[in-house]
C-alpha positions as CSV (number, residue, x, y, z in Angstrom):
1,X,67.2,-37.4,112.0
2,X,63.6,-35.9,111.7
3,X,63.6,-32.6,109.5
4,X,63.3,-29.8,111.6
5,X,66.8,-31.2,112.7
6,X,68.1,-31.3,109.3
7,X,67.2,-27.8,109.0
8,X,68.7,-26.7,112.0
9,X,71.4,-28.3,110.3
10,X,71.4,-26.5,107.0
11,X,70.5,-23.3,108.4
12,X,73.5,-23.2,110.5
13,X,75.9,-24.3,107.4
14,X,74.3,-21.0,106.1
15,X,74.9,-18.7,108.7
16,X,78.5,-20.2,108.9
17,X,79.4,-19.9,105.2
18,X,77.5,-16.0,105.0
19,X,80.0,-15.4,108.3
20,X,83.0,-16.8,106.4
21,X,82.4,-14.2,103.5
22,X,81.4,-11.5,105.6
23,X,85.2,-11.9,107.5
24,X,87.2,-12.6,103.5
25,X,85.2,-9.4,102.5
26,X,86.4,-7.2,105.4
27,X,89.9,-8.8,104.8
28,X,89.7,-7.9,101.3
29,X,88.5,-4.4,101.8
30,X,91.7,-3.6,104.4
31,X,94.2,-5.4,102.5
32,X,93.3,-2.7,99.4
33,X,93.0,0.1,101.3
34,X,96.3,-1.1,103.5
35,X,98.4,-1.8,99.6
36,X,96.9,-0.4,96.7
37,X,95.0,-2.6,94.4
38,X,96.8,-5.0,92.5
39,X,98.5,-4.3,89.3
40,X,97.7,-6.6,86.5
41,X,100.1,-7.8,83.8
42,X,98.3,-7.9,80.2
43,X,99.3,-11.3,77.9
44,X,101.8,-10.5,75.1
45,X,99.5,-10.1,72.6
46,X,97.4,-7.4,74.5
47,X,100.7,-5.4,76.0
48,X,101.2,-3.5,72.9
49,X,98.8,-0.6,73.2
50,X,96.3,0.5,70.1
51,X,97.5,4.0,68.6
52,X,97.1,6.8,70.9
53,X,94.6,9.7,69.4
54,X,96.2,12.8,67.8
55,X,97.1,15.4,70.9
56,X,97.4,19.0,70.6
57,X,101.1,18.9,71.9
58,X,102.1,16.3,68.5
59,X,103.7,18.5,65.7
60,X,102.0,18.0,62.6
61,X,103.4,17.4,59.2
62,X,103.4,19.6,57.2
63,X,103.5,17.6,53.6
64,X,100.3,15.9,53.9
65,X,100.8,12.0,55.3
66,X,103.7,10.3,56.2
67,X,105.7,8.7,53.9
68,X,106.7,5.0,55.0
69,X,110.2,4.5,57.0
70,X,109.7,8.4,57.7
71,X,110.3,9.3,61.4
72,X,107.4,9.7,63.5
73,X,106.5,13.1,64.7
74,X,108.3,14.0,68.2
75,X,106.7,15.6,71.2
76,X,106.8,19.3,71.1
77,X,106.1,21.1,74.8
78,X,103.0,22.6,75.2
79,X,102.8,26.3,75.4
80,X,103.6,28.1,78.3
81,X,99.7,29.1,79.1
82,X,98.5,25.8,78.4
83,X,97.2,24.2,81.9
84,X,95.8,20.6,82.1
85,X,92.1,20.2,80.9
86,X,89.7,21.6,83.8
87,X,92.8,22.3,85.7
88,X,91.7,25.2,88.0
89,X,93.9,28.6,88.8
90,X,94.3,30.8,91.8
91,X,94.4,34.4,91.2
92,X,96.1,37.4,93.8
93,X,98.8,35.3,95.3
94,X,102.3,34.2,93.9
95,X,102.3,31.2,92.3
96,X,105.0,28.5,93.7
97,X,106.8,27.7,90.5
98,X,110.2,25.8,90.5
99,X,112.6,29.2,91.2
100,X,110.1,30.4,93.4
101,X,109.6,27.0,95.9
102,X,112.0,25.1,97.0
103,X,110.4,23.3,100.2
104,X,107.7,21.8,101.4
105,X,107.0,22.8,105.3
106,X,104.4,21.0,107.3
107,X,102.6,23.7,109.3
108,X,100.1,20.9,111.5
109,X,99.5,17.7,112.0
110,X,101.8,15.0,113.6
111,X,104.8,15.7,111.8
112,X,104.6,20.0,112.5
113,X,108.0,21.4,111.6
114,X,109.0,18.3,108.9
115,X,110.4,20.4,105.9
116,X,110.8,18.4,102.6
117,X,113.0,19.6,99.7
118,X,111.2,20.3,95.8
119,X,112.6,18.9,93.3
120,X,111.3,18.5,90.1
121,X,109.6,15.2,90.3
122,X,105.5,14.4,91.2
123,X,105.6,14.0,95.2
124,X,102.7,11.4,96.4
125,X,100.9,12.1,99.4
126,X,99.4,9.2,101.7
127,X,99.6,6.7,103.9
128,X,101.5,3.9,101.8
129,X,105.0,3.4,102.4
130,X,105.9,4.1,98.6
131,X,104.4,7.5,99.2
132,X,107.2,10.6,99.3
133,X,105.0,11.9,101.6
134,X,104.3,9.5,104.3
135,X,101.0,10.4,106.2
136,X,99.6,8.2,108.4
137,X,96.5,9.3,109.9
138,X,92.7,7.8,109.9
139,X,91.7,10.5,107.7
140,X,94.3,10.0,104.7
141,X,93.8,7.4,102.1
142,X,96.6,5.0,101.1
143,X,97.3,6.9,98.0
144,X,95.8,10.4,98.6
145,X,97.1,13.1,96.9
146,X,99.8,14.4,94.0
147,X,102.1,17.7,94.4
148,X,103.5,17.9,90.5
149,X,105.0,20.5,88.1
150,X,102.9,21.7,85.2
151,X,105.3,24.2,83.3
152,X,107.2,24.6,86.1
153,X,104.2,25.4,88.5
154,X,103.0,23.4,91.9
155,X,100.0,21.6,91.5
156,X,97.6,19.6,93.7
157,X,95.1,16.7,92.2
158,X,93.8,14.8,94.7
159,X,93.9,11.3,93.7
160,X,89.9,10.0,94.5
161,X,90.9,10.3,98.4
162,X,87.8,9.1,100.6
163,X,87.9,12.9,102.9
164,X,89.5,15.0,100.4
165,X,92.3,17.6,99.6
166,X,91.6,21.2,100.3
167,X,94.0,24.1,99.4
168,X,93.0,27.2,101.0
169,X,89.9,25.7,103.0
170,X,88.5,24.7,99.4
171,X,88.2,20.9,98.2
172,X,90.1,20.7,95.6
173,X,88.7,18.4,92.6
174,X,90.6,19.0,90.2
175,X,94.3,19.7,89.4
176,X,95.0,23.0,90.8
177,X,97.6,25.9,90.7
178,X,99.4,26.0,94.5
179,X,100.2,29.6,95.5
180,X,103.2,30.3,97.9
181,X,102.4,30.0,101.5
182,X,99.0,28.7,101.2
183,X,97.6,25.7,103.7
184,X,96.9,22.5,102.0
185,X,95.0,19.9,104.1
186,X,94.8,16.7,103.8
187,X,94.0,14.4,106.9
188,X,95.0,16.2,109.8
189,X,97.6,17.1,108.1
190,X,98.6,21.0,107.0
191,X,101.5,22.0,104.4
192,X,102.6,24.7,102.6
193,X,104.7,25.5,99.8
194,X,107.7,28.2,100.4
195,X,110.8,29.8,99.3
């Protein structure tokens, strides 16, 4: 074997092996977006979590420090103005609140007329089966959006999606108030929020 043979040789080992990772990286990149990424179990020893930092919405004692064996501060509810940090409000329309909404009615898309009942829990909004809100369209992402209470109020928080949520024609980027009877679109999908 002279060597412009054996480098024939190696160069097509090359251009094998870079085709082999080019097809496990595709593969990769669809079983993610098809399933979610995959959750990780921490070892014992890291499961308990370190000491969360002091939140606004922890009652404070009011002698000083704890004494040892005492009870632990309990959760108090946040106050009834309070939104989520950056959280952004829509002003001149109703809001849908939990007495105020009580379904979900798709408007467009391939499942027009599909009317889902509210209840009190977060709805998920995507293309994975474990979604309450099943869309499957090229322009949804597996795990695409959240529809959840905030003091009794309908929010949207789009959850990274590649094409984005958009509530009124307007991305939406961070977790926002949802008015009564206003479109929110994600894939080709339209919904709205109503009595």
């Amino acid at each position: 074997m002279n060597p412009s043979e054996l480098t024939l040789l190696v160069l097509r080992f090359g251009f094998l092996l870079l085709l082999w990772l080019f097809v496990f990286g595709i593969v990769y990149a669809l079983r993610s977006d098809l399933f979610g990424q995959r959750v990780r179990k921490l070892p014992d020893a890291q499961a308990v979590a370190p000491a969360p930092a002091p939140s606004p919405f922890l009652a404070t004692p009011t002698s000083g420090a704890t004494a040892p064996g005492a009870t632990a501060p309990t959760m108090q509810p946040p106050p009834a103005s309070s939104l989520p940090t950056g959280a952004n409000t829509v002003t001149g329309k109703p809001k849908a609140t939990v007495l105020s909404a009580g379904r979900l009615t798709i408007t467009s898309g391939p499942k027009q007329g599909t009317e889902l009942p509210l209840g009190r829990e977060p709805l998920t909004i995507g293309r994975s089966s474990e979604s309450g809100l099943v869309i499957r369209d090229d322009y949804t992402s597996t795990h695409h959006a959240r529809l959840l209470l905030w003091n009794d109020e309908w929010m949207i928080q789009d959850l990274d999606s590649t094409n984005g949520t958009f509530l009124d024609g307007k991305r939406v980027s961070v977790p926002t108030q949802v008015p009564l009877n206003t479109p929110v679109k994600i894939g080709t999908t339209t919904f709205e929020l109503r009595r």
